[in-house]
VOFI-251728 format. One record per residue (C-alpha): x, y, z; residue in one letter. Coordinates in steps of 0.1 Angstrom, whole numbers, padded with zeros to 4 digits, always signed. Example, Ala and Ser with C-alpha at 12.3 -4.5 7.8 and 13.67 -1.06 7.14 Angstrom:
BEGIN
+0123-0045+0078A +0137-0011+0071S 
% end
This chain:
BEGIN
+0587+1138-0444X +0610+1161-0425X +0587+1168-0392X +0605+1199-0368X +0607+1199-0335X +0581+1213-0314X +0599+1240-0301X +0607+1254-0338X +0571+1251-0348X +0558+1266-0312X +0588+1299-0326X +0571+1298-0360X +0537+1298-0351X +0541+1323-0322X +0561+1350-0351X +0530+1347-0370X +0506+1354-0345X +0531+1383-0333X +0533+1397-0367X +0493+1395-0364X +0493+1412-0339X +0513+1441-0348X +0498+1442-0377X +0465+1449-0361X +0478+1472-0331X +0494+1493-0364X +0464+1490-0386X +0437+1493-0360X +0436+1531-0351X +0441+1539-0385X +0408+1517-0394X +0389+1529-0363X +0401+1565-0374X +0389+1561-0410X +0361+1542-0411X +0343+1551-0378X +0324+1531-0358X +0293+1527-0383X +0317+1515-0417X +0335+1492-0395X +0303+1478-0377X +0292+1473-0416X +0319+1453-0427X +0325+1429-0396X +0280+1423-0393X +0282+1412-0429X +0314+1395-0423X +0298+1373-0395X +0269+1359-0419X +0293+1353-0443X +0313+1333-0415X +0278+1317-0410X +0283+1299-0444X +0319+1290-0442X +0314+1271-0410X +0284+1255-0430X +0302+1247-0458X +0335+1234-0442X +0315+1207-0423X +0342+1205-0389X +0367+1195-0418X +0394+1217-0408X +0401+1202-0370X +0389+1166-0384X +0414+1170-0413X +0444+1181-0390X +0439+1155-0365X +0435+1127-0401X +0464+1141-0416X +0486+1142-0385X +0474+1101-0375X +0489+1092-0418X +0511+1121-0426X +0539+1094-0438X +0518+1072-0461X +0516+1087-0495X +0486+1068-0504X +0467+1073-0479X +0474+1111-0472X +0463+1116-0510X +0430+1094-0508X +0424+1115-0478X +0431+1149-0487X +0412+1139-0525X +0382+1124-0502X +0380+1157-0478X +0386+1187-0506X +0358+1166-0531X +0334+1165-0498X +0346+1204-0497X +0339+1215-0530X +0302+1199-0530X +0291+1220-0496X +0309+1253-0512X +0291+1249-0541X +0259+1247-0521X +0269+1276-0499X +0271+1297-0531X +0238+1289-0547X +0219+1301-0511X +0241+1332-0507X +0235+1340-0545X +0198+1325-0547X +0186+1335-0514X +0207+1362-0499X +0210+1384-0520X +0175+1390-0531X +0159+1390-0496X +0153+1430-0493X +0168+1436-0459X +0200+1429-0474X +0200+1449-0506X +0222+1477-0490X +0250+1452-0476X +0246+1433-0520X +0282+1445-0532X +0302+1437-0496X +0283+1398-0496X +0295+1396-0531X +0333+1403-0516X +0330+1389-0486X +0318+1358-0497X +0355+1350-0518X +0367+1339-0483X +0347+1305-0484X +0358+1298-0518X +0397+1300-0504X +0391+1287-0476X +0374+1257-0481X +0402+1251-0513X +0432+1265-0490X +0438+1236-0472X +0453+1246-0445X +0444+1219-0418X +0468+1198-0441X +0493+1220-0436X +0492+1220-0398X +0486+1183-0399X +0521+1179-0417X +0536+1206-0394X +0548+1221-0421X +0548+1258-0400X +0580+1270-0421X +0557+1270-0451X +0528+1283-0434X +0550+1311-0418X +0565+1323-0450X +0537+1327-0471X +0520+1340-0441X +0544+1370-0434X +0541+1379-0474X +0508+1386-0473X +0504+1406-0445X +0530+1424-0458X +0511+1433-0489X +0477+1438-0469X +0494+1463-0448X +0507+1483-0478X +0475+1484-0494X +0457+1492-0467X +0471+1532-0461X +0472+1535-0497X +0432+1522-0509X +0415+1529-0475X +0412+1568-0467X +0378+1577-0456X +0347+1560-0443X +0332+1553-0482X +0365+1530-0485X +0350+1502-0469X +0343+1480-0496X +0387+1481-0501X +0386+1476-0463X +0367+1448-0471X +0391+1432-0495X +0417+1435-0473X +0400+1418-0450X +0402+1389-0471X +0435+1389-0484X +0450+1397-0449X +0430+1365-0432X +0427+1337-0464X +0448+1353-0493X +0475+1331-0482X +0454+1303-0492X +0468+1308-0528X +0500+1297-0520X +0489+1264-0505X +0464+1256-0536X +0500+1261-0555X +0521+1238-0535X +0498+1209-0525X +0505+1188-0555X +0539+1185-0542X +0527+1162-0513X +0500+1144-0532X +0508+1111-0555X +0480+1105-0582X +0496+1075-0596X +0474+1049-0577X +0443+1070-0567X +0413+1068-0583X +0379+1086-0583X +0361+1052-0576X +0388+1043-0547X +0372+1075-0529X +0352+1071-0498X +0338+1101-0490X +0312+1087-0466X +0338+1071-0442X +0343+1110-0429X +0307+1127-0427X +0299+1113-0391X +0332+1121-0374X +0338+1149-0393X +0295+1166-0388X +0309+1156-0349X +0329+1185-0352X +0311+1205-0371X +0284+1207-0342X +0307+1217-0321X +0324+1243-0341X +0289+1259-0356X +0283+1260-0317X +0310+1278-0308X +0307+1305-0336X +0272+1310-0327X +0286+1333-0292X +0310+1343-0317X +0294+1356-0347X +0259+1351-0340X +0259+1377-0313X +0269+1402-0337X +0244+1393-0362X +0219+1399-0331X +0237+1425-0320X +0237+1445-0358X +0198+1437-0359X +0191+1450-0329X +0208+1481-0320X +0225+1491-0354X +0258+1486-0372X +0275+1517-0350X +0270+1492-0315X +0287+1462-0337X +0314+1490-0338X +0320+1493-0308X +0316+1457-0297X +0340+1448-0321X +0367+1476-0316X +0364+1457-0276X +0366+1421-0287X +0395+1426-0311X +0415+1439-0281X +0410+1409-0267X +0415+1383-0293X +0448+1395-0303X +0457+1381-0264X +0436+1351-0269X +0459+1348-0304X +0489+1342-0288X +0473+1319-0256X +0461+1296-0285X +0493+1295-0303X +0505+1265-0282X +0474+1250-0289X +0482+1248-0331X +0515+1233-0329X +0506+1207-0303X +0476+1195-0314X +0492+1170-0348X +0522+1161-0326X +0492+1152-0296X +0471+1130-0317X +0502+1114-0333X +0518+1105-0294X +0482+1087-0289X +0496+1061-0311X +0526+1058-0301X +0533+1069-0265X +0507+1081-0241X +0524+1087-0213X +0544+1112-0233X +0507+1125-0241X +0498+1135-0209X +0526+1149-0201X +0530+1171-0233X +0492+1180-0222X +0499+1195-0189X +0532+1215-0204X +0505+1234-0225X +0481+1239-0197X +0509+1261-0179X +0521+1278-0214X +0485+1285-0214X +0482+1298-0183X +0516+1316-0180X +0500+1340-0213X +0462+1345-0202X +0459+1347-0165X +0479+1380-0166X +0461+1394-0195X +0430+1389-0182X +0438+1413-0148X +0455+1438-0173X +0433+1441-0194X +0404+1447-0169X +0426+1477-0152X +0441+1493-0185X +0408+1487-0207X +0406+1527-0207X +0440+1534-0220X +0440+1506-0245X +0408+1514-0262X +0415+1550-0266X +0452+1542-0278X +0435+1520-0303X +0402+1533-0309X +0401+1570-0299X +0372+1594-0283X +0351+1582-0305X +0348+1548-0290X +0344+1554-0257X +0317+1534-0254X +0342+1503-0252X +0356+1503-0229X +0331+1492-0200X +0326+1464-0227X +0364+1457-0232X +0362+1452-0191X +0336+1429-0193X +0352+1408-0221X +0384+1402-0200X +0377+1374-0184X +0375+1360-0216X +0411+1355-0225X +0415+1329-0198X +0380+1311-0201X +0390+1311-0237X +0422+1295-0231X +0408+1269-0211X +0381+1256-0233X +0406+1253-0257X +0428+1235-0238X +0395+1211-0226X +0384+1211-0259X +0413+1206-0284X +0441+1194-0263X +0426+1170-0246X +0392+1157-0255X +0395+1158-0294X +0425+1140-0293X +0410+1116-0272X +0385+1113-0298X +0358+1128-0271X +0350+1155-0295X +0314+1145-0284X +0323+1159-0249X +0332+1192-0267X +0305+1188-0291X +0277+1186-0262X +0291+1215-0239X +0293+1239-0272X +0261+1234-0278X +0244+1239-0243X +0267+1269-0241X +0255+1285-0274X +0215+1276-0270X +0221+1296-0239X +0236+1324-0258X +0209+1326-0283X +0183+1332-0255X +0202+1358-0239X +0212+1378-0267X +0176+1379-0280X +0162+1391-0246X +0187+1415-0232X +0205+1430-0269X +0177+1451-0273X +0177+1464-0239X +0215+1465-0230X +0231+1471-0266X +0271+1455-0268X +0278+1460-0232X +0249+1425-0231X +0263+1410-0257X +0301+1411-0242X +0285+1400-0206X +0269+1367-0219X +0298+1359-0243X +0318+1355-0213X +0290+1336-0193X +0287+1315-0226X +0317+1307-0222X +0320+1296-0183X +0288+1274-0187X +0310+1257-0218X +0341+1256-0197X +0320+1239-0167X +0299+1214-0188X +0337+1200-0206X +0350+1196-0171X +0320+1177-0160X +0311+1151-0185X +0346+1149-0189X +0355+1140-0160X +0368+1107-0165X +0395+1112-0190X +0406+1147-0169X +0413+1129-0138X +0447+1123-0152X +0458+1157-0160X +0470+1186-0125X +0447+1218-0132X +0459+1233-0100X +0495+1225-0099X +0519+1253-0080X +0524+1268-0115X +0490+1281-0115X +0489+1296-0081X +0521+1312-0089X +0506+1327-0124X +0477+1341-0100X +0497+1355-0071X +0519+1373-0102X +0484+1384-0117X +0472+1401-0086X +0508+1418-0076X +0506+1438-0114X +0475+1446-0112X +0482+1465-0083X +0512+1476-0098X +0490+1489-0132X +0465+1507-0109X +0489+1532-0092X +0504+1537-0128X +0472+1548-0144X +0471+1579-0118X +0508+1586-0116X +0513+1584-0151X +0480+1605-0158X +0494+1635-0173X +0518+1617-0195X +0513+1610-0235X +0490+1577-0242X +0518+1557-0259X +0540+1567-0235X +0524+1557-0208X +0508+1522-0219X +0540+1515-0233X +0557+1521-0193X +0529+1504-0178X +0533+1470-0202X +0567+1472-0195X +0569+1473-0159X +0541+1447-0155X +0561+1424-0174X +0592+1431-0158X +0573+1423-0121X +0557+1396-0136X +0591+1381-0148X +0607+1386-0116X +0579+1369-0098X +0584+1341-0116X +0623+1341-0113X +0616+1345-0072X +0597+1315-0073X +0613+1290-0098X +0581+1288-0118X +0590+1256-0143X +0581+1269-0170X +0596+1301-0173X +0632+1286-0162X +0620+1259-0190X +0622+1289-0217X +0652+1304-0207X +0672+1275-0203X +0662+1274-0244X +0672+1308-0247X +0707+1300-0229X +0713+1270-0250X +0704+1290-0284X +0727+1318-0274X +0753+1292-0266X +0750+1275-0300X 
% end
């Protein structure tokens, strides 16, 4: 099996969350514009149930399948019996997922007026749980992944300016919700048989109890981790009404297309991290502590940008109307580098380790925590309450990872001269972004976030430069040698 080199998938990976990202910068004042605050609030409260039943159903099979996949990728047999073993497991707990949306849901009177967007929402378990995809990254197969990738946001974003054109188009909005995120899905369903061999497998040769316990491991951990991700906006949607969920979510999407990219190192290292644990771990650690700095080099920055130029971004994206996001897209910021570090702790290190218990145990305490807080300050606070603990949520998970795993992180350099560097460069731009937002007042919105990126980056860069930061010389010596070629 032809596996690519790291730096190819890292290229791969990182067009598709760019072309994500686009996508949504293009998309999202169009939506916000369209829809308003209350449609879109609609869409993304019943969305986070239905997200409540795809983690349910999926069982931590995704991140257990990767990391399976990656370990046996070159044994025929075995990656069949495996991937057989894992979609049988899957098509049991979708089933299941089905009858208590369809038996229990949908007749429960509170949800009557959200009945037809359940109904198309819930297609997204159905191809996700059948789509495979941790099989995919375990193979690292990100050409594949990349192509069929790029098609269908092509499609999603064609169809979305010609089916959604005013608020009552949500249920269309809806739809392209799912074919933008898991439509995809369809491709890999098509192309899986070409990696499986039936000729020796049999249904009594499957074992499907061998992967419940590691695999319900993860699970904990990952229902945990949704819970201060969906969970406050189910709260949040109770509480205070699907036009705060609006405006929450018009914030956190800001901040997860950053958070998109910082995580992008994070997919294509993971399979070649769990395979180097077989094979050479020295080569582990050090392939660890590369993707701390790309980590670090990506969120630090964003995280002071996005606290001075919170205004101009949420207006650019959101308009007038939501206003009221961007105290919460402020409070959020922080986010992109806690967020980056918990997944570092989390899936670089400790889940190839096989310390997903580590993980597992943090989440959980982090999330409890969560729960309380939303329920006692939501009401009283709205989305400005539920940004605040999401970010507290996730320092307490951060802090627990680092402490009960303290044994296997003694070998990795959290504050190497990188990091100070990426701090230093953080504070000098943030400077620089201040003075632009009042010299640059008068000046068109675009305009003027577009000269403010630019010149942070360009300071940032030559920061970096100044001080010989490893990693940046790392990328353009790759450049050089590309341009060379």
């Amino acid at each position: 099996m032809k596996i690519r080199s790291i730096k190819v998938n890292y290229a791969l990976n990182l067009l598709r969350v760019v072309s994500g990202i686009l996508f949504g910068i293009i998309t999202m004042p169009y939506i916000n514009k369209v829809l308003g605050a209350e449609s879109l609030g609609k869409v993304e409260y019943v969305n986070s149930i239905i997200t409540y039943f795809l983690l349910l159903s999926s069982l931590g099979i995704p991140m257990y399948g990767l990391r399976e996949v990656a370990k046996i990728r070159n044994d025929s047999y075995k990656r069949t019996k495996l991937v057989l073993e894992l979609l049988s497991i899957l098509g049991i707990t979708t089933l299941i997922s089905y009858i208590i949306i369809f038996g229990v849901i949908l007749n429960l009177p509170y949800f009557f007026s959200y009945k037809e967007l359940i109904i198309v929402l819930s297609t997204i378990i159905l191809f996700t749980n059948f789509g495979a995809e941790w099989f995919y990254q375990g193979i690292e197969d990100q050409m594949f992944i990349t192509i069929r990738y790029l098609i269908v946001r092509v499609l999603s974003f064609v169809l979305l300016f010609v089916l959604v054109k005013n608020p009552d188009d949500y249920l269309w909005y809806a739809f392209i919700v799912i074919l933008s995120t898991v439509g995809a899905n369809i491709f890999n369903i098509l192309y899986l048989k070409k990696y499986l061999d039936f000729k020796d497998i049999s249904f009594k040769k499957l074992n499907l109890k061998q992967h419940l316990k590691p695999a319900l491991t993860i699970f904990v951990g990952s229902i945990s981790v949704s819970i201060y991700l969906q969970l406050d906006i189910t709260i949040l949607g109770t509480a205070k009404g699907d036009e705060s969920v609006g405006y929450y979510v018009m914030a956190n999407k800001l901040i997860r297309f950053v958070i998109a990219i910082v995580t992008t190192i994070g997919a294509v290292m993971l399979p070649r991290l769990a395979n180097l644990l077989t094979t050479d771990k020295k080569a582990f650690y050090s392939l660890v502590e590369t993707a701390l700095n790309y980590i670090m080099i990506f969120s630090i920055p964003s995280t002071f940008a996005f606290m001075v130029l919170a205004k101009d971004f949420t207006l650019l994206m959101g308009g007038n109307d939501f206003q009221e996001s961007i105290l919460t897209t402020q409070i959020l910021s922080p986010i992109v580098t806690i967020v980056g570090l918990a997944y570092f702790l989390g899936y670089l290190v400790l889940f190839p380790l096989g310390k997903e218990r580590i993980y597992t145990v943090s989440t959980i305490i982090a999330a409890v925590l969560s729960i309380i807080l939303n329920l006692i300050f939501v009401r009283i606070y709205g989305h400005n309450a539920t940004a605040s603990i999401a970010v507290f949520s996730e320092i307490i998970g951060v802090v627990f990872m680092i402490v009960l795993g303290k044994s296997v992180l003694q070998k990795i350099n959290f504050f190497n001269k990188s990091i100070s560097i990426y701090i230093i460069g953080s504070l000098a731009i943030s400077i620089l972004l201040f003075l632009l937002t009042s010299l640059l007042a008068s000046t068109e919105l675009l305009i003027k976030v577009i000269i403010e990126i630019s010149l942070a980056i360009l300071l940032f860069v030559l920061i970096l430069y100044i001080s010989k930061e490893k990693v940046f010389f790392e990328v353009v010596n790759m450049i050089k040698a590309k341009l060379k070629r």
